[in-house]
PAROVO-133568 format. One record per residue (C-alpha): residue in three letters; x, y negated, z negated. Coordinates in Angstrom, 3 decimals. Layout:
{node 'ALA', {X, Y, Z}} ...
end
This chain:
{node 'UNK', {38.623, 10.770, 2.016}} {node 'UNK', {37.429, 7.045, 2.235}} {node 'UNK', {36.287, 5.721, -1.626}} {node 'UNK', {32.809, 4.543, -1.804}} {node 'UNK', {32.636, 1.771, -3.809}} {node 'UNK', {29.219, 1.978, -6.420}} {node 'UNK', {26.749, -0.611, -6.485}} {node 'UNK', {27.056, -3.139, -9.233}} {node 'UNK', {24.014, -2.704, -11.725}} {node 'UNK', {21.937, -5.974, -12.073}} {node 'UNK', {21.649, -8.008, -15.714}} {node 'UNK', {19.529, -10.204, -17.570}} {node 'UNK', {22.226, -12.525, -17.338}} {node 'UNK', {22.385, -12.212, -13.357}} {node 'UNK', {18.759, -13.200, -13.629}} {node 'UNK', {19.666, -15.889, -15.285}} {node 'UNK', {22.607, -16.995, -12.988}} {node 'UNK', {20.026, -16.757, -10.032}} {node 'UNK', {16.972, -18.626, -11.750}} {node 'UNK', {19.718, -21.601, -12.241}} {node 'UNK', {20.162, -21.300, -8.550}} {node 'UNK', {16.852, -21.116, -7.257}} {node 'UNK', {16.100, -23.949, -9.692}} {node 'UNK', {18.746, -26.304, -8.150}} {node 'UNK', {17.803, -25.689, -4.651}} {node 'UNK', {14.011, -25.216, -5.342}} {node 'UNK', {12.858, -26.674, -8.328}} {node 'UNK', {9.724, -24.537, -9.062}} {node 'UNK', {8.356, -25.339, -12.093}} {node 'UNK', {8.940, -21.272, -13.766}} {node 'UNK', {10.658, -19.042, -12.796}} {node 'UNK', {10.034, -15.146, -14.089}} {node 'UNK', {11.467, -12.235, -13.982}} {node 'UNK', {9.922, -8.935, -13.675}} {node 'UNK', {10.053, -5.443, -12.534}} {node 'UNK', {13.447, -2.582, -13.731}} {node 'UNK', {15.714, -5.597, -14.899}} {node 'UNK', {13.020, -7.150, -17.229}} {node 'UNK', {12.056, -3.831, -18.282}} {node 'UNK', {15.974, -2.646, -19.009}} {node 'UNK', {15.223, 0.323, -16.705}} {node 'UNK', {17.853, -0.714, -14.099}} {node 'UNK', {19.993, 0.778, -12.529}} {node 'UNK', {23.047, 0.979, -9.563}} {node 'UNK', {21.287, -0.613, -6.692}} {node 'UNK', {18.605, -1.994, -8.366}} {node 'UNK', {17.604, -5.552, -7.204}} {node 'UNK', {15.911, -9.124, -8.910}} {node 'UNK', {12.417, -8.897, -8.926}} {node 'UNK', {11.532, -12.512, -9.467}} {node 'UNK', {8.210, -14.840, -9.263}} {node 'UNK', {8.489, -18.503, -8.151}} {node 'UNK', {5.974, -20.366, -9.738}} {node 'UNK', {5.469, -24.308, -8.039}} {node 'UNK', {3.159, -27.132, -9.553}} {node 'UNK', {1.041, -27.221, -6.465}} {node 'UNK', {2.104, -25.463, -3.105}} {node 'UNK', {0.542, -27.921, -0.582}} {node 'UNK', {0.562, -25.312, 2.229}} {node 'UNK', {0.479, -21.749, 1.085}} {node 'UNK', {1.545, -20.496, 4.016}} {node 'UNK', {4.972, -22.357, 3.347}} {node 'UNK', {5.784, -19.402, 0.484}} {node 'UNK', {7.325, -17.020, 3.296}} {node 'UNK', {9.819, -19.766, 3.959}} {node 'UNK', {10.624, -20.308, 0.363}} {node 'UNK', {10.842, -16.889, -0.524}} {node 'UNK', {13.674, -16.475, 2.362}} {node 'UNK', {15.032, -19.677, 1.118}} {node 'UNK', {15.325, -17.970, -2.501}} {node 'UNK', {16.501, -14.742, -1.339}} {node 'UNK', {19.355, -16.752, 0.394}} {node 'UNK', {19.995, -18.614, -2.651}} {node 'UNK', {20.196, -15.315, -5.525}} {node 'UNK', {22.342, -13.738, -3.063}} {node 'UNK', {24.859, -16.646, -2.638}} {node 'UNK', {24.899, -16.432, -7.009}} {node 'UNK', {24.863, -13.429, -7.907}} {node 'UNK', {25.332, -10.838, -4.792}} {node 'UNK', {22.268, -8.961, -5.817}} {node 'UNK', {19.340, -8.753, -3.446}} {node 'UNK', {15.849, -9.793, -4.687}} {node 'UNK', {12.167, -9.357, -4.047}} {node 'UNK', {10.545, -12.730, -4.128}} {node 'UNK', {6.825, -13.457, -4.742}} {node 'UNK', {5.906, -17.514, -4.564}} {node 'UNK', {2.919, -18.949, -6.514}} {node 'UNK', {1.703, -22.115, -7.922}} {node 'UNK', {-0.163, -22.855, -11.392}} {node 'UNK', {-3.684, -22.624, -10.249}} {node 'UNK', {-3.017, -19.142, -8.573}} {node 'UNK', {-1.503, -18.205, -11.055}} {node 'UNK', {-3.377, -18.987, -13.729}} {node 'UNK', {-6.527, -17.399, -11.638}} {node 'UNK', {-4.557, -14.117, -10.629}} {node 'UNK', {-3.048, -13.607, -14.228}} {node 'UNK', {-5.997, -14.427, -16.785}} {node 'UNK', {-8.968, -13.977, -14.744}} {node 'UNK', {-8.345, -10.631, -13.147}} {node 'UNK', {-7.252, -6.695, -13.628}} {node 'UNK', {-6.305, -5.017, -11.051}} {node 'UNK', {-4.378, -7.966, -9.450}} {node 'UNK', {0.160, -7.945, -8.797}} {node 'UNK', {0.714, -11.099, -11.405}} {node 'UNK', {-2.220, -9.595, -13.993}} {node 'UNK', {0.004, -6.620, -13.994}} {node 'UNK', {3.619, -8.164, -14.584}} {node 'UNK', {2.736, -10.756, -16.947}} {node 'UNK', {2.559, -8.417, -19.532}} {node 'UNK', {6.352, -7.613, -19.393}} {node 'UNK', {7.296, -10.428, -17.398}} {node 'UNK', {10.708, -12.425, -18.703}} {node 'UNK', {10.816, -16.271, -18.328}} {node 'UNK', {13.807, -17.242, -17.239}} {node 'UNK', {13.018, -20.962, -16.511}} {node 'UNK', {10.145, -23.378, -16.876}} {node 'UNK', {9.451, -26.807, -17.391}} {node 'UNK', {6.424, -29.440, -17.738}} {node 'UNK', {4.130, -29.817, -14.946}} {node 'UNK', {4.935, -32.899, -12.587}} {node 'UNK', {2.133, -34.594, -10.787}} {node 'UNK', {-1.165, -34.228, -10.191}} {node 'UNK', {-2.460, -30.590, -10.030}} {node 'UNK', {-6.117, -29.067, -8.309}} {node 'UNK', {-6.634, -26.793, -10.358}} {node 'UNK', {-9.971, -26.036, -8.954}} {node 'UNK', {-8.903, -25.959, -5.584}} {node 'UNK', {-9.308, -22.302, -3.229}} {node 'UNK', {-6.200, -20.681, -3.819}} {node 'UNK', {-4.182, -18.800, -1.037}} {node 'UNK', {-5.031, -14.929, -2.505}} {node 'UNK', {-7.696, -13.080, -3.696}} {node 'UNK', {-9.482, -15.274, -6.370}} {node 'UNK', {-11.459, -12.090, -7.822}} {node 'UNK', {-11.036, -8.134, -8.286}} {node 'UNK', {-13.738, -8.155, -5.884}} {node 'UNK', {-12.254, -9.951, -3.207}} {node 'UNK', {-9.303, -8.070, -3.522}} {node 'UNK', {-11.142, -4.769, -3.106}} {node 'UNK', {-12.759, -6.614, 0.345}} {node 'UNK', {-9.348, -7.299, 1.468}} {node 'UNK', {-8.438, -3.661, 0.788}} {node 'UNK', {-11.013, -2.835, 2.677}} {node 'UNK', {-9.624, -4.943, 5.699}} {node 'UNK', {-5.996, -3.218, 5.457}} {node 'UNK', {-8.629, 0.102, 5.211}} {node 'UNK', {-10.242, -0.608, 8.425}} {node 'UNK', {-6.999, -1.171, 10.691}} {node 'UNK', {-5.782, 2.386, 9.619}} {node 'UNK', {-9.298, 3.785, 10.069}} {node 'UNK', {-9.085, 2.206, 13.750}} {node 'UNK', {-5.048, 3.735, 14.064}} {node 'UNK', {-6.658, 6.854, 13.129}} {node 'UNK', {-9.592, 6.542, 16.198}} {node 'UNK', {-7.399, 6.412, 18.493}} {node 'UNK', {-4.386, 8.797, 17.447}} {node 'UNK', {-7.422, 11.596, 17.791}} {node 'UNK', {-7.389, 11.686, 21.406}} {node 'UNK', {-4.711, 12.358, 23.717}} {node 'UNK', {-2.970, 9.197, 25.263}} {node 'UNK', {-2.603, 8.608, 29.025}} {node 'UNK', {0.840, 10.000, 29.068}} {node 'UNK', {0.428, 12.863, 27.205}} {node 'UNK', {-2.749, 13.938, 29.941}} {node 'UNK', {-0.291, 12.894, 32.483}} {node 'UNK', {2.134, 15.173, 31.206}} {node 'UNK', {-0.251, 18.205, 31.350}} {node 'UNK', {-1.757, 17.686, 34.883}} {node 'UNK', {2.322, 17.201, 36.240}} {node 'UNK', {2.948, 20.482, 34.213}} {node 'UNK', {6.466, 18.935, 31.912}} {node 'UNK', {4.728, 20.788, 28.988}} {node 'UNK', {8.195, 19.825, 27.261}} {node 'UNK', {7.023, 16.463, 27.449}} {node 'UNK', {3.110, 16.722, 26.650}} {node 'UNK', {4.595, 18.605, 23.540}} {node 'UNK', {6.945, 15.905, 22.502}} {node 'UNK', {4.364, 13.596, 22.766}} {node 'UNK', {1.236, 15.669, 21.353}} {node 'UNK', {3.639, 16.276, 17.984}} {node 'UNK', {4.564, 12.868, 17.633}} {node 'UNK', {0.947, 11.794, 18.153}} {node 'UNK', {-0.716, 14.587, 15.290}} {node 'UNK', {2.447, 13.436, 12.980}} {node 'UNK', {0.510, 9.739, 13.215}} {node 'UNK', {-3.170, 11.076, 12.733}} {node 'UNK', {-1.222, 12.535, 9.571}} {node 'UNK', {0.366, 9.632, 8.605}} {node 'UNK', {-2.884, 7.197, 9.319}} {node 'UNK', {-4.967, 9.896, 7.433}} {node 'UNK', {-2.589, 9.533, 4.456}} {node 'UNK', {-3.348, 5.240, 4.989}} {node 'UNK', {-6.501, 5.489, 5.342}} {node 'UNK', {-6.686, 7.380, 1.691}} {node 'UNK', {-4.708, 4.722, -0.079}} {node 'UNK', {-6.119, 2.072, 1.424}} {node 'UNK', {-9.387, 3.056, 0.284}} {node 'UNK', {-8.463, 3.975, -2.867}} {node 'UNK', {-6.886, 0.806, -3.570}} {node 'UNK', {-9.642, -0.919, -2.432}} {node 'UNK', {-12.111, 1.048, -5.318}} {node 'UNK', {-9.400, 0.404, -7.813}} {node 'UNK', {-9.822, -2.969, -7.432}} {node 'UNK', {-13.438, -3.199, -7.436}} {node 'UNK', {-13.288, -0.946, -10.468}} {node 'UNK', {-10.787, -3.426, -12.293}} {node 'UNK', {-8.263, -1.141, -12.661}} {node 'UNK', {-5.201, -1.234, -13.278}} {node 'UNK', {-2.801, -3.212, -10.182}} {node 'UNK', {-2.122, 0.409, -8.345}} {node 'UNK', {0.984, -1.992, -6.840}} {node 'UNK', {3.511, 0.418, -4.452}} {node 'UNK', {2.066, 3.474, -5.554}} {node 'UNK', {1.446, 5.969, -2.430}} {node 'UNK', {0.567, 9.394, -3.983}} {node 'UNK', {-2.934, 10.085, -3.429}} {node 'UNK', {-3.054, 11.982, -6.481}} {node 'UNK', {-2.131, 9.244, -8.672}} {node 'UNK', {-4.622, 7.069, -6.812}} {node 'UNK', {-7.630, 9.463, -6.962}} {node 'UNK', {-6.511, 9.550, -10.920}} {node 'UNK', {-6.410, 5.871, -11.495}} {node 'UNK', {-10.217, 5.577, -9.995}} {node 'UNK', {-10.874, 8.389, -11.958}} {node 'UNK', {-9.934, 7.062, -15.255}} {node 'UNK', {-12.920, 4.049, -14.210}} {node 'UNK', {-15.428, 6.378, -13.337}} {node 'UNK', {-17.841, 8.824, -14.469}} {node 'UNK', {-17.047, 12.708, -14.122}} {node 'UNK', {-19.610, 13.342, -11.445}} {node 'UNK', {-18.086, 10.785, -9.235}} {node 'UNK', {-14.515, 11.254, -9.773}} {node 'UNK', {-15.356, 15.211, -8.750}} {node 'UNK', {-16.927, 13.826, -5.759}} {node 'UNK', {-14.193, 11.500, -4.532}} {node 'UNK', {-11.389, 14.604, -5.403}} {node 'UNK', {-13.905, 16.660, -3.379}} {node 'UNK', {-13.246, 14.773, -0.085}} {node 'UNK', {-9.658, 16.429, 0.167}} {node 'UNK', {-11.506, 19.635, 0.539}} {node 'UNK', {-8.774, 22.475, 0.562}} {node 'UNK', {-5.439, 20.235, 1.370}} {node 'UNK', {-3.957, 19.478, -2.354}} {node 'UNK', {-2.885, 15.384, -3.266}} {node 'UNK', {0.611, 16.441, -2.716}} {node 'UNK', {0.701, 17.837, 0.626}} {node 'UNK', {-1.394, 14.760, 1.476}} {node 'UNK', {1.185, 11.991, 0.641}} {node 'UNK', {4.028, 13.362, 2.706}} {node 'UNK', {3.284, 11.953, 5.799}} {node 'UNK', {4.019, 8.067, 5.507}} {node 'UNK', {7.681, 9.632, 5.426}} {node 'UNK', {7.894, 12.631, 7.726}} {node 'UNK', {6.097, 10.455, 10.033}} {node 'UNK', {8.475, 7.881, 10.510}} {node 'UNK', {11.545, 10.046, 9.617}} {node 'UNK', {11.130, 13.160, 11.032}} {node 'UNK', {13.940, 14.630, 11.550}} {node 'UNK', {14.925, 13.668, 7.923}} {node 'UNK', {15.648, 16.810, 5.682}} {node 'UNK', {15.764, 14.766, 2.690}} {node 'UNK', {12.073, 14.038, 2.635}} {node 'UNK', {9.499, 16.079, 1.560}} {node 'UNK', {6.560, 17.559, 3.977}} {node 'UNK', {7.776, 19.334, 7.574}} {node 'UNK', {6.623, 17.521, 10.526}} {node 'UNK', {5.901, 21.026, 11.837}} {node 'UNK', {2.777, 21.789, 9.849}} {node 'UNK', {1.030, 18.308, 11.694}} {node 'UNK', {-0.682, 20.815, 13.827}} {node 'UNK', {-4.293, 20.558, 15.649}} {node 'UNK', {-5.616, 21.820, 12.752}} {node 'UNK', {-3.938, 20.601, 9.670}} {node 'UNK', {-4.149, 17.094, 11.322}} {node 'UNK', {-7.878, 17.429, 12.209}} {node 'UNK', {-7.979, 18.221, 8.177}} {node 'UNK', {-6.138, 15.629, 7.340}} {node 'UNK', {-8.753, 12.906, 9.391}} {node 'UNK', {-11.747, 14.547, 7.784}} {node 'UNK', {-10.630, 14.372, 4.262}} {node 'UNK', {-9.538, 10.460, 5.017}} {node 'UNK', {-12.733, 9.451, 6.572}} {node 'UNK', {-14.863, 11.224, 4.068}} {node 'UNK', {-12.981, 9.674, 1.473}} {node 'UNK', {-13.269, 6.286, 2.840}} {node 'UNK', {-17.166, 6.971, 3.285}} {node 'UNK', {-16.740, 7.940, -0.532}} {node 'UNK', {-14.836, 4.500, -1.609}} {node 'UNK', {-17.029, 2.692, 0.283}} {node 'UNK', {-20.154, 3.743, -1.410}} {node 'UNK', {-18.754, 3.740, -5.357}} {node 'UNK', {-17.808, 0.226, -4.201}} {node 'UNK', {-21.389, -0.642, -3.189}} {node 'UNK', {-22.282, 0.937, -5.937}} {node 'UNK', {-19.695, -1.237, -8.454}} {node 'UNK', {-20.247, -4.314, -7.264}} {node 'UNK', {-23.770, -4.264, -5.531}} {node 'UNK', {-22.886, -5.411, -2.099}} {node 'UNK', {-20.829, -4.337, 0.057}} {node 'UNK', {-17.873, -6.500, 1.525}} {node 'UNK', {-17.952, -7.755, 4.964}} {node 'UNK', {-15.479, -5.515, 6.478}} {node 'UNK', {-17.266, -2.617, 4.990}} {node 'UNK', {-19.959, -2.226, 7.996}} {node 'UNK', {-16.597, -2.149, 10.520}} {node 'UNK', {-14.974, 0.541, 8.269}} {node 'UNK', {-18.255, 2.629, 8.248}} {node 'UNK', {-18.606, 2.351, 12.075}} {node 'UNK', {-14.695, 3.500, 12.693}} {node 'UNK', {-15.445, 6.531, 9.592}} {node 'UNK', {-18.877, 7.428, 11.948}} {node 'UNK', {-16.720, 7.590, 15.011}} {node 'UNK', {-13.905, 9.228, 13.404}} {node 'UNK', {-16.572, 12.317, 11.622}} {node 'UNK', {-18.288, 12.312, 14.972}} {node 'UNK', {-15.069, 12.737, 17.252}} {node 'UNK', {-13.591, 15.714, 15.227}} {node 'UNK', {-16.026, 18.361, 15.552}} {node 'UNK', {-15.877, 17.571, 18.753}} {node 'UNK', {-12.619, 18.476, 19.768}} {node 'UNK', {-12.322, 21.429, 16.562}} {node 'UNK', {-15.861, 22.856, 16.739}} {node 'UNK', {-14.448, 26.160, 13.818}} {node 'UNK', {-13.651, 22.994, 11.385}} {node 'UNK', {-16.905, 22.788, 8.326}} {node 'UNK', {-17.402, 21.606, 4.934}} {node 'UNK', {-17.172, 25.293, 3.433}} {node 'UNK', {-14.163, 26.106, 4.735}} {node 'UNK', {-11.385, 24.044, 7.134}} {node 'UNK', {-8.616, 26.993, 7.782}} {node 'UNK', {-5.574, 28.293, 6.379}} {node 'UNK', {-3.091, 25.266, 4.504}} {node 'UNK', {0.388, 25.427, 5.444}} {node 'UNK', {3.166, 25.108, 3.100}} {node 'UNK', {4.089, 21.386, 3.137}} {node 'UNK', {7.325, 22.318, 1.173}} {node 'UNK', {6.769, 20.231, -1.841}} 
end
């Protein structure tokens, strides 16, 4: 039998190691820690979760290279992996103080500094930073990310080329293989499309940052909490008879699945479960889309696009599953959770 050797368990004081690092090659003017480590939740595996924080970032879209450059740097140190996010003081300050539902407004609250010094230089401090500036244009930009899964969805509905190909030459072993793996992404768009738009009312609703979180039942709660009854019903409505769990499976079991460590079995993506699964996504994006109108009294530009794909999308699925209704969409499978 071959030993396995564990994985070293991060510290504060490898944090520490790697922020003296970073600040030798980078010289950002703080340097915070956040996430497991800052939290002492850690454990075997776990990696830095750290936030670069510059004067004034000339070019925002440098911060991909500098994260890299970091990542390089914290491994060299310590031999611990990292997640790096790059900032500078005025978007910061904006996405910290001035709004909710935003990544920094949520980790400042625990986040550990491990460096920082004076500012150097001049600063704009009033100058249009490289995010989100507001919990409303962060909601619009959820709505963008909303849209491209809406359009993923669109077409994952109909048969490709390939698969009709396969029909009319008769290799049913083929138009099967490709029919499955096209219903397991209408499943896994579906599931997108839900936290997408979710996020996107979070946000507008100044909630809480819903960060990495993919369950749709903790999304439809953390709207909920920011809403009244009638409309949280109504949003938890749009599922119809599928339950939150068995619809946050599919992000998983449909990119691994043959996986048996996963929960949800590709199998029960059939014609019907998936044509489910687009309903209660569109109708739910319909339904974020309006409480959004509705919180902030506009709607955001990519709205109309998202409303046009969620028309095309309600219009295209009862007619290719005429038997699927409001009052009643068919027997659930077991997802196996």
């Amino acid at each position: 039998m071959v030993a396995v050797r564990a994985q070293p368990t991060p510290t504060l004081e490898d944090a520490r190691l790697a922020a003296d690092a970073i600040k030798q090659a980078l010289d950002p003017a703080q340097v915070l820690l956040f996430g497991s480590v800052a939290c002492g939740t850690q454990n075997r595996g776990s990696d830095l979760d750290l936030v670069l924080v510059f004067d004034d970032l000339g070019d925002y879209a440098d911060r991909r290279l500098i994260a890299d450059r970091a990542r390089q740097t914290v491994m060299g140190a310590t031999g611990f992996g990292c997640d790096v996010r790059v900032t500078d003081r005025p978007e910061w300050e904006v996405r910290s103080k001035r709004c909710r539902s935003t990544f920094e407004a949520h980790i400042a609250s625990h986040a550990v500094t491990l460096l920082s010094r004076p500012p150097r230089g001049g600063i704009d401090w009033k100058k249009e930073i490289g995010m989100a500036p507001s919990d409303a244009d962060q909601a619009a930009r959820s709505i963008n990310n909303a849209v491209n899964a809406l359009t993923k969805l669109l077409l994952a509905l109909e048969p490709s080329t390939k698969e009709r190909d396969a029909l009319l030459a008769g290799d049913r072993r083929e138009a099967e293989s490709l029919k499955r793996s096209r219903l397991l992404g209408v499943c896994e768009q579906s599931q997108t499309v839900m936290e997408t738009s979710l996020k996107a009312l979070v946000h507008a609703l100044e909630g809480d940052h819903p960060g990495k979180v993919h369950g749709v039942g903790q999304l439809l709660d953390a709207a909920g909490e920011h809403l009244p009854p009638p409309a949280a019903n109504r949003l938890a409505a749009c599922l119809g008879p599928i339950s939150p769990q068995d619809a946050s499976v599919w992000r998983e079991a449909g990119t691994y699945p043959d996986d048996m460590d996963i929960a949800g079995d590709p199998d029960d993506a059939t014609d019907e479960f998936s044509a489910q699964m687009a309903k209660a996504a569109a109708d739910m994006a319909d339904c974020c889309i309006d409480l959004i109108k509705h919180q902030l009294g506009y709607l955001p530009p990519a709205a109309p696009q998202a409303l046009n794909r969620i028309g095309q999308i309600q219009q295209e699925i009862p007619a290719r599953h005429p038997g699927l209704d409001d009052a009643g969409r068919g027997p659930q499978p077991d997802i196996g959770l």
